[in-house]
N, C-alpha and C positions, 0 to 999 in steps of 0.2 A: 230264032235265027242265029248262025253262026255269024262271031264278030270276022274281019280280016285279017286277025291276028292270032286265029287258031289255027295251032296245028295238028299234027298226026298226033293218033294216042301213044303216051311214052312220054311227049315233053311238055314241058314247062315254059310258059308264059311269064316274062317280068316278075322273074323270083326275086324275092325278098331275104333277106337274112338278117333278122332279127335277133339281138341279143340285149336280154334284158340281164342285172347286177341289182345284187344288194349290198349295202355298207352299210356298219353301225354307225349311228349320225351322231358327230361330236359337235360341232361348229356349220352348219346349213349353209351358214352365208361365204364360209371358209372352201367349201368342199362346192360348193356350186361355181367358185370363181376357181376352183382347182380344175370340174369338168367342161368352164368355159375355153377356158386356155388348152386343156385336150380337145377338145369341141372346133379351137380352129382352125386347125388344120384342115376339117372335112371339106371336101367341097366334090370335086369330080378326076377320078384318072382310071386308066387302063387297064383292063383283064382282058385276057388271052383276045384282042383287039374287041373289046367292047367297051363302053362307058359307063361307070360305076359311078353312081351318084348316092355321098353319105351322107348322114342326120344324125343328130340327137338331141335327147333329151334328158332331162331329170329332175326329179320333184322331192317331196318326203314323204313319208309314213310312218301312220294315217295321219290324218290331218289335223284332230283334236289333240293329241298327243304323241307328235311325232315325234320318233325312236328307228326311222331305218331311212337313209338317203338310198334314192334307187336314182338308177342311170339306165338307158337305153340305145343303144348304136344302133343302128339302119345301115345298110348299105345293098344296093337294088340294080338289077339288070333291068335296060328296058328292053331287051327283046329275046327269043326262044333260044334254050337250049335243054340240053336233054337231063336226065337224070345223075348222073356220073358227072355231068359239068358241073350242077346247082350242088352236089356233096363236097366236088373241090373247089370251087369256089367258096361255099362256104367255111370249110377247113382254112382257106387261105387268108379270107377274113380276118376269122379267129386269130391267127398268129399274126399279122398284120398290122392290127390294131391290137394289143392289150391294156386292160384298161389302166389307169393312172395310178401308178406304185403310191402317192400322196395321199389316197381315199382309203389307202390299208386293206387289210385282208377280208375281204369278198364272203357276206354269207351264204351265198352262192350266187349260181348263174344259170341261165336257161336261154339256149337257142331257137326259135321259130323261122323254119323257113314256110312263108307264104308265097302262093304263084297262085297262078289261071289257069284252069286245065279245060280239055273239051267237055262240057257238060255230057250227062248230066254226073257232079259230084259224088250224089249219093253214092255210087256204084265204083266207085276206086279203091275198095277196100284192098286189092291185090297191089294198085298203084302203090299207094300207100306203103306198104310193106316193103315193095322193093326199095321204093325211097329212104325208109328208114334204114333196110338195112346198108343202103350205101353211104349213111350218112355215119351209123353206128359203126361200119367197120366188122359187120356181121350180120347175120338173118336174127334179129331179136328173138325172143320167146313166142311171144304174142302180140299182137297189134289191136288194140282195143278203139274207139271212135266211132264216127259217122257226125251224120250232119247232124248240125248245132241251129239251123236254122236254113230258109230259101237259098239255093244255091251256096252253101258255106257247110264244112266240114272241118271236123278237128280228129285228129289220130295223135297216137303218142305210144308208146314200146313199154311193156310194162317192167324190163329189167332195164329201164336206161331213163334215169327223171329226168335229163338236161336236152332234152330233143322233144320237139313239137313238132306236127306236119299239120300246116291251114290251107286246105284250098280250097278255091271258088270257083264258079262256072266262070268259063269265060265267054261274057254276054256281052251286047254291043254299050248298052248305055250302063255297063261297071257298076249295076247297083247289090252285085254277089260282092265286089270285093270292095267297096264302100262300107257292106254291112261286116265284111270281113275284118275290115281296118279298124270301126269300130270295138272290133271286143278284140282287138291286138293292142291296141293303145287305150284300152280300157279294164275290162273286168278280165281279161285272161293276162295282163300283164299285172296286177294286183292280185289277183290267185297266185300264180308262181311267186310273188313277194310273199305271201304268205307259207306256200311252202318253203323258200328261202330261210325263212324265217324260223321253221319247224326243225327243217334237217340241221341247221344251226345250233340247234338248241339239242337235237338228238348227239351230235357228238360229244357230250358232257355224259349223256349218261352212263358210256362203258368206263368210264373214267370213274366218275363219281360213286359206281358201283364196286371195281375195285377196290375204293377207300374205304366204300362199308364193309366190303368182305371182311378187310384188316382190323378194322375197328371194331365189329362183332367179336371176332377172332379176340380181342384184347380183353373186351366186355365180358365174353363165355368164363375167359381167365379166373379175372377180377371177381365173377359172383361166384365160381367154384371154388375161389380163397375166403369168399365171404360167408358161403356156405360151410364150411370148419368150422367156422365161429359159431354159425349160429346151431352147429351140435354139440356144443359141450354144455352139459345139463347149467341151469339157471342158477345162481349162486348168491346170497343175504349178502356176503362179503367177497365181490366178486377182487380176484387178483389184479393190482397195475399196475401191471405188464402184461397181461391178457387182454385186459379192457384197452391197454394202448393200443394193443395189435389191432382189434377189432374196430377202434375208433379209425387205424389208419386203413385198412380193407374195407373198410365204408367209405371212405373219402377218394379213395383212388375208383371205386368200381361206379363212385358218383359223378366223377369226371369221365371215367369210360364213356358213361350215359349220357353226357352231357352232348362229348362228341358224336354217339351214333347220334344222339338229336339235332345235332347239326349239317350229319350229312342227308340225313332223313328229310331234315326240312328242305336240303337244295335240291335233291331229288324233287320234292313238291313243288316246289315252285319253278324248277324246269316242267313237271307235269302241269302245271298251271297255266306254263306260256302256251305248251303245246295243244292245251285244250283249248285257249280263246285263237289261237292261230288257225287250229282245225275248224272252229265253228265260224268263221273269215271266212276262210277258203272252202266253204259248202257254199256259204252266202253267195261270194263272187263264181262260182263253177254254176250256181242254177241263173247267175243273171246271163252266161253267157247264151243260152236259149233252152229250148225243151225237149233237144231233141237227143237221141241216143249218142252224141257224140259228145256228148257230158261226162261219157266214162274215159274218153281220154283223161281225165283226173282224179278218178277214182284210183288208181295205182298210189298216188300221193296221199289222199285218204286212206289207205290201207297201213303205207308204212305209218303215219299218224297215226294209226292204233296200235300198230306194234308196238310202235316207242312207247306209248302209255302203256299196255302190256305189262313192256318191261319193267317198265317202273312198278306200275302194283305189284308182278311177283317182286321183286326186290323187296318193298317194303312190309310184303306179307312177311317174306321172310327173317324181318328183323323182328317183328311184331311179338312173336311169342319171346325170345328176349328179354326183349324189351319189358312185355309181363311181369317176366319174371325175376327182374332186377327190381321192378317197383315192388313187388309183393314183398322178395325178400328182405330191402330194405326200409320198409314198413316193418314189417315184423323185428327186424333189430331193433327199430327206434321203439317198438311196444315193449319188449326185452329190457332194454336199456330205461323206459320208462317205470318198469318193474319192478326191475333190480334197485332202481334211484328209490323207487316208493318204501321196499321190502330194509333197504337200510336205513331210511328214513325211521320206518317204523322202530326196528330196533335200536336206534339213537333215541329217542321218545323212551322206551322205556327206561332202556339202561340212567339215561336222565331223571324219570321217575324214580325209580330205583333208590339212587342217591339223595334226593329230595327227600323222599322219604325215612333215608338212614339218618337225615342231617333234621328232619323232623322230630325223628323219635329220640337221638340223642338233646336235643333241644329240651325236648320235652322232660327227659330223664334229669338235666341240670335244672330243670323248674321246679319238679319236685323234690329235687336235693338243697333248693335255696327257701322253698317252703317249709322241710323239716327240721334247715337251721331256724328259720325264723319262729315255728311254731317253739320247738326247743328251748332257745332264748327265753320265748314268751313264758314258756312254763317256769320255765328254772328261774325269771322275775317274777314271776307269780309267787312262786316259793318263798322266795325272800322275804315278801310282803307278813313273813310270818317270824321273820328273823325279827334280833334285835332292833332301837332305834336307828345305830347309825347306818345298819344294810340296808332297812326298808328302803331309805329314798335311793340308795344304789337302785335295787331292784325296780319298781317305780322309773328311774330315768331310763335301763333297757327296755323296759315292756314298752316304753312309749319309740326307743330310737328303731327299734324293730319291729313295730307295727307297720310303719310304709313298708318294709321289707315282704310281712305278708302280703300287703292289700298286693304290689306289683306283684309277687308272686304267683296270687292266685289270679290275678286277671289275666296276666301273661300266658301262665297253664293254662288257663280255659281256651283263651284264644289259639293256641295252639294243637289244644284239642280238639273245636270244631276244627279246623286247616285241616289236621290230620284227620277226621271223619268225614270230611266232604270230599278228601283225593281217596278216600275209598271205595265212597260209591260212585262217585265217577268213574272210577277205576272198573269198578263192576260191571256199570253199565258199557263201559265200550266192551267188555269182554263179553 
């Protein structure tokens, strides 16, 4: 049964104009008494002689860990006008009211205009269209939608995210637009937060992708300076002044890396928001019903995956790089480990070396302090054969150069095995 309040097809029934905001949330309890004092103003005045009655609202989000103040304005015809009215009307809204310079710069916004149309809904997909493009200021692309549920429909233009079309049957006991009102001040006004939230986070990345271009750009630099170094063949005693150069083209192409890893990681973690924002805004798009007019949202999902897109080729593209800065500067550090071992080694012997000349001259005074002593001994030996008064001469040398041999020869020997065992040691490492 037609209500009383239907009219011809073409217009519209107690349109709605709907605009929801998002804001990054600093202070809740700040920013709620900023939209109460915008907030008081509303109440009822004049359009082109009708009565315009406005509302709002505003909450946080989500609610376990809120991070976005959203706001809502209303402002509502109660009775029919045509198409061309409810677009400037709406327009005039919009400038009318903007929302509170105090709450800062806006992650975005989205317009819904709801009304009552003559049943049945389903079948406005033309309606639809004209409306959008009156509202859009052109014939859109496409108009994608349909019903979301019993007498309830959502449309939306797929080159234009800041416009929704909701309409209901206009039935006498209002339970189309009751179910309407619920997923407008429900799960389709937390879907567009969510998209808010996405396209917010999509303007960093042409930015942030610039930076890497530059930083790559710097990186390329740095390992193809670093790559000279590591051609010039491997060296026992490497030059320093070369080894400085190379210790500094390591350092500079480690901070290059350091940076592309900085802008890599913001890249991720904007792709990070965007993915738990997308997987939100699935959620809340299938609570709004099951019916084909769930792809009015689907255009939103799409750029959602562009923007991720983008990002993975981006970082594919650093990726090999990236490689190949780690590979190359590994391999210097194994080089530089090399070269430290290979000098090492030769400091070892050349130390040997010398050990062993300080050995064998040792050794050579030992046995020259042996063949005074044996000498001595003999040439007192001799004596022992001389007159009385030389004997006891001779007799008191044999005896004062006797400790001479005994240290002598214990020293020798001792010096002997030392020098026999750094031989075969010696042997053995070789």
């Amino acid at each position: 049964m037609m209500s009383t309040t239907s009219v011809r097809l073409g217009s519209l029934v107690a349109p709605h104009c709907v605009r929801y905001a998002s804001f990054p949330m600093a202070d809740f309890e700040a920013q709620r008494l900023i939209m109460q004092g915008w907030a008081g103003r509303a109440g009822r005045w004049d359009w082109d002689g009708r009565t315009v009655h406005e509302s709002t609202d505003a909450d946080r989000f989500p609610r376990a860990q809120p991070d976005t103040f959203v706001a809502l304005y209303q402002a509502r015809l109660e009775t029919a006008c045509t198409f061309e009215s409810a677009a400037r009307f709406c327009h005039e809204v919009a400038a009318r009211c903007p929302w509170p310079e105090k709450l800062g710069p806006a992650l975005g916004e989205t317009a819904v205009l709801l009304a009552r149309v003559e049943p049945p809904v389903a079948d406005r997909a033309t309606e639809a269209e004209a409306l959008l493009a009156t509202l859009t200021g052109g014939r859109p692309a496409a108009v994608v939608g349909g019903p979301i549920g019993p007498g309830v429909a959502l449309w939306a233009p797929t080159d234009d995210p800041t416009w929704l079309i909701l309409l209901c049957d206009d039935d006498e006991d209002e339970r189309a637009e009751d179910a309407a009102a619920r997923r407008l001040y429900g799960a389709l006004w937390l879907a567009e937060t969510c998209d808010h939230k996405i396209r917010y986070q999509a303007r960093d990345i042409e930015p942030e992708t610039d930076i890497l271009k530059g930083l790559l750009k710097t990186l390329q630099e740095s390992l193809d300076r670093l790559a000279e170094s590591l051609d010039v063949p491997l060296r026992i005693d490497p030059d320093a002044e070369a080894l400085t150069k190379t210790v500094a083209r390591n350092a500079a192409t480690t901070r290059a890396r350091h940076d592309v890893t900085d802008a890599t990681g913001r890249l991720r973690m904007i792709a990070t928001t965007i993915e738990a924002n997308r997987a939100n805004l699935v959620a809340y798009r299938d609570l709004l019903g099951d019916g084909p007019g769930r792809a009015a949202l689907d255009g939103r999902l799409r750029d959602a995956n562009r923007n991720l897109a983008q990002i993975r080729t981006e970082l594919g593209y650093s990726e090999p790089l990236e490689r190949a800065v780690d590979g190359a500067t590994a391999l210097l550090q194994t080089r530089l480990m090399t070269a430290m071992s290979l000098t090492e080694m030769a400091e070892d012997r050349r130390r040997q070396r010398e050990a062993d000349r300080r050995d064998e001259n040792n050794f050579m005074l030992t046995l020259l302090l042996v063949w005074i002593g044996l000498s001595q001994t003999f040439a007192a030996f001799v004596t022992t054969f001389f007159p009385e008064p030389h004997r006891d001469l001779g007799i008191k040398t044999a005896i004062l150069f006797s400790p001479t041999i005994i240290i002598g020869l214990w020293f020798g020997g001792w010096r002997l095995k030392r020098w026999l065992d750094r031989r075969s040691s010696a042997g053995v490492r070789s």
